[in-house]
C-alpha positions in Angstrom: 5.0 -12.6 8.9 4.0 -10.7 6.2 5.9 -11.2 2.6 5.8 -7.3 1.3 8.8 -6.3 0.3 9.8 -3.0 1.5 11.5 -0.6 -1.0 14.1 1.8 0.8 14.5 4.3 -1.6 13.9 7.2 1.3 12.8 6.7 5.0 9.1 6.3 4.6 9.2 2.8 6.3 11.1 4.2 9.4 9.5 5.3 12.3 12.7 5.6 14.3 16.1 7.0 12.4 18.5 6.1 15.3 20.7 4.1 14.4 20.0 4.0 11.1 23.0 4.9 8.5 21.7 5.6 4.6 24.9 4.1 2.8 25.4 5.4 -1.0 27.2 3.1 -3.4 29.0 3.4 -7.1 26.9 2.2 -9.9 29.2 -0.7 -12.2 28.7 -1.0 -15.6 28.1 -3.9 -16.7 26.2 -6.3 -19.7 25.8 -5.7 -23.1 23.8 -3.1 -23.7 25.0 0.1 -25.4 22.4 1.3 -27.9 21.8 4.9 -28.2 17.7 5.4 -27.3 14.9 7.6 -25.1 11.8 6.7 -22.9 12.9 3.0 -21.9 10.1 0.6 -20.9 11.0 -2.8 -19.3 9.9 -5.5 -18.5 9.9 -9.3 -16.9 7.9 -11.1 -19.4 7.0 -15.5 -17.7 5.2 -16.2 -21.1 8.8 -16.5 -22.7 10.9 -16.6 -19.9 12.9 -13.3 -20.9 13.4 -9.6 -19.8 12.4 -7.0 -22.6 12.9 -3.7 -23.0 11.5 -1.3 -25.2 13.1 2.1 -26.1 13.0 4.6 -29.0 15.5 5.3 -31.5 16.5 8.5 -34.3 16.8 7.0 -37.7 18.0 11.0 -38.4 19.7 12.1 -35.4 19.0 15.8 -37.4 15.5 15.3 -36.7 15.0 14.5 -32.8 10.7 14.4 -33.4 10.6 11.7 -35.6 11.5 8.0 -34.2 10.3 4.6 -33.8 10.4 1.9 -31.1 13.3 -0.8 -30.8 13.1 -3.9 -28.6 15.8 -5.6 -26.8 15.6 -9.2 -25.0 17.6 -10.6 -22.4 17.4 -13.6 -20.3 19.3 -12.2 -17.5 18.8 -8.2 -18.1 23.2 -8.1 -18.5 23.0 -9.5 -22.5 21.1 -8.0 -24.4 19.9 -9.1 -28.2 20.3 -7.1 -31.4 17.5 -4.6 -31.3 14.5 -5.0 -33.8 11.6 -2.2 -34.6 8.8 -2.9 -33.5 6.6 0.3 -34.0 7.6 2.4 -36.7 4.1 4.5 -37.0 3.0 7.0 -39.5 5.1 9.3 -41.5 6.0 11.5 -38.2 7.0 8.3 -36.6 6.4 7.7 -33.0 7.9 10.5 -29.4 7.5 9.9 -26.1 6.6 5.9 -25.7 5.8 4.3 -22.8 5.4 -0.3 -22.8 3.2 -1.3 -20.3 2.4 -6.0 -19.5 -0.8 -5.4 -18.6 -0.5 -8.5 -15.6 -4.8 -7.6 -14.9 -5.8 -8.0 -18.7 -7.8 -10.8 -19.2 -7.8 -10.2 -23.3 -4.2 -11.7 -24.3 -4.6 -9.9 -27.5 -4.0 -6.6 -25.7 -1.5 -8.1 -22.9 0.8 -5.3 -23.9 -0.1 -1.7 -24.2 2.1 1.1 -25.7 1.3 5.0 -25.6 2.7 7.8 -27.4 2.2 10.6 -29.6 0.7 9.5 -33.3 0.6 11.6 -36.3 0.2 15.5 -36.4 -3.2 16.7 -36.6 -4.2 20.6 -37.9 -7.1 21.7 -36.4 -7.9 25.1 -37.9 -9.1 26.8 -34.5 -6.1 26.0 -33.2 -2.7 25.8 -33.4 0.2 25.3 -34.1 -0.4 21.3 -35.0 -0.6 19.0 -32.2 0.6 15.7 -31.7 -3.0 13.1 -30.0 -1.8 11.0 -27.4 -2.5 7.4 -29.2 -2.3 3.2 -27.5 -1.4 0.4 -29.3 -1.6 -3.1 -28.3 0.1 -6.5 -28.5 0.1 -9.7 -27.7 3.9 -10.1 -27.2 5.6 -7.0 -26.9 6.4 -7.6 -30.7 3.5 -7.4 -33.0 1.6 -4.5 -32.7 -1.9 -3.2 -33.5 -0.6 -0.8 -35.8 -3.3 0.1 -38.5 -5.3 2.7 -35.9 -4.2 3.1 -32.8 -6.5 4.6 -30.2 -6.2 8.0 -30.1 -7.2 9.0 -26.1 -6.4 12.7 -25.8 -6.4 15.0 -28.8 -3.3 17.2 -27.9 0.6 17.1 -27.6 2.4 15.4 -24.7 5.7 16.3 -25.2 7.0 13.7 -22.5 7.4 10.0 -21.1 4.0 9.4 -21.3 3.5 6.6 -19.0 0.4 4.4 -18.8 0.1 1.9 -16.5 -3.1 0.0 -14.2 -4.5 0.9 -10.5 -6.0 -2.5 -8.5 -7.4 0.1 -6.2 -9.8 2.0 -7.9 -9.7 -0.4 -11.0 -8.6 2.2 -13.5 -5.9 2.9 -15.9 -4.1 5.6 -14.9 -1.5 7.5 -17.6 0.5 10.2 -16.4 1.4 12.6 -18.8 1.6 16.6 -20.1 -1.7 18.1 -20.5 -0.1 20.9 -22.0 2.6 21.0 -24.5 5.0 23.5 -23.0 3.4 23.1 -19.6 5.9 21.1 -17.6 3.8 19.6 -15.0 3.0 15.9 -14.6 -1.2 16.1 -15.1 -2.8 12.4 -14.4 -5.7 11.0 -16.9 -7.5 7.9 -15.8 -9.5 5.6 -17.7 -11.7 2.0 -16.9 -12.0 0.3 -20.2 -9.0 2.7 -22.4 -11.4 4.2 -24.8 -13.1 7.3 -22.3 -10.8 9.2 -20.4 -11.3 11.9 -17.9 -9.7 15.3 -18.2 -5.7 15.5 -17.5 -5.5 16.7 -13.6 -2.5 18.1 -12.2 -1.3 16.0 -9.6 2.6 17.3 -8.9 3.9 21.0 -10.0 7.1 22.9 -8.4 5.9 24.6 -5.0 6.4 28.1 -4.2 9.7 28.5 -3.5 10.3 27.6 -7.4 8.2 30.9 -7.9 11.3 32.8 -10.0 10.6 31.3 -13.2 13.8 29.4 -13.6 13.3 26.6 -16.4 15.2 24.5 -14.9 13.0 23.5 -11.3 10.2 22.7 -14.2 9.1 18.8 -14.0 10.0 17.0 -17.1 7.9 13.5 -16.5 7.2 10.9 -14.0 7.1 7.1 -14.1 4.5 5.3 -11.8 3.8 1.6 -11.0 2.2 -0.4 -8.2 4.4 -2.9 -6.1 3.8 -4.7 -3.0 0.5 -2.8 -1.9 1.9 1.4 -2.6 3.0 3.1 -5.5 5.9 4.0 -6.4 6.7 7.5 -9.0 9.9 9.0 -9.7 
């Protein structure tokens, strides 16, 4: 018998409903953690036996552009440590950070991979100033890469941008905005992180969102391979 775990979250696995009863249940809070933060990454992490979890925190609450990146650690993902920062980037800080463990890199040095938005950039042809996707890596999840990170797509992403690695076709895949006000999840994929296609559209709202409400526009999406499929939401 095969070991795959299947993932109910909907009824793709079932070819037959009868019988079948979808039960809904009330979430209970419970643990430690209650730090105020955005764009959470997390992760199971053997190397050191502990969960972390990476998220991004205001220093000026006045100034929602401009933050860094906290970690937490847990050894059963209920307690949570005091947070420390881990990226703090340049003078515009870091927005929209997604952690990746890389379980398919063979470097350890860049075992964990981070993208977000670096520093503000002015081209004169354009504008207004734009935000370049950028990766760092690590080790650890703690220290960082942080003199120059890569920068892998020259304009604003304005979103969770998430990055993360397809067996199949043996690429890194990061799913992202290609445009700044564009809300759309567009799809860039990469084999070695340093030459990336161009961003391709790969879910939008379908006609019947065709009034122009804001509101039926799509924010971001996280993706990730389990058990043979992936999974987005």
């Amino acid at each position: 018998m095969s070991k795959t775990v299947l993932r109910f979250f909907d009824d793709y696995w079932i070819d037959v409903r009868k019988g079948v009863k979808r039960t809904w249940y009330t979430p209970v809070l419970s643990g430690t953690f209650d730090r105020a933060g955005i764009y959470p990454s997390i992760a199971w992490c053997p190397e050191i036996g502990k969960y972390q979890l990476w998220y991004e925190v205001m220093p000026d609450f006045s100034n929602d552009g401009y933050r860094h990146l906290a970690l937490a650690q847990s050894d059963d993902g209920l307690n949570w440590s005091d947070d420390k920062i881990v990226i703090r980037g340049g003078k515009q800080g870091i927005h929209g950070t997604c952690v990746y463990r890389d379980s398919y890199e063979t470097n350890g040095s860049k075992l964990y991979k981070a993208c977000t938005m670096g520093e503000y950039v002015h081209d004169k042809a354009r504008t207004p100033f734009e935000r370049p996707l950028v990766v760092y890596t690590s080790p650890d999840g703690v220290n960082w890469e942080q003199e120059k990170p890569k920068m892998i797509y020259p304009f604003s992403s304005d979103t969770y941008n998430c990055i993360t690695y397809n067996p199949v076709f043996k690429k890194y895949m990061m799913y992202m905005r290609a445009s700044n006000i564009d809300r759309r999840i567009a799809m860039m994929e990469s084999a070695d992180l340093n030459s990336w296609n161009r961003p391709m559209t790969v879910i939008h709202p379908g006609a019947v969102y065709a009034d122009e409400n804001e509101m039926v526009q799509l924010y971001a999406m996280w993706a990730g391979w389990f058990d043979g499929m992936f999974l987005g939401h």
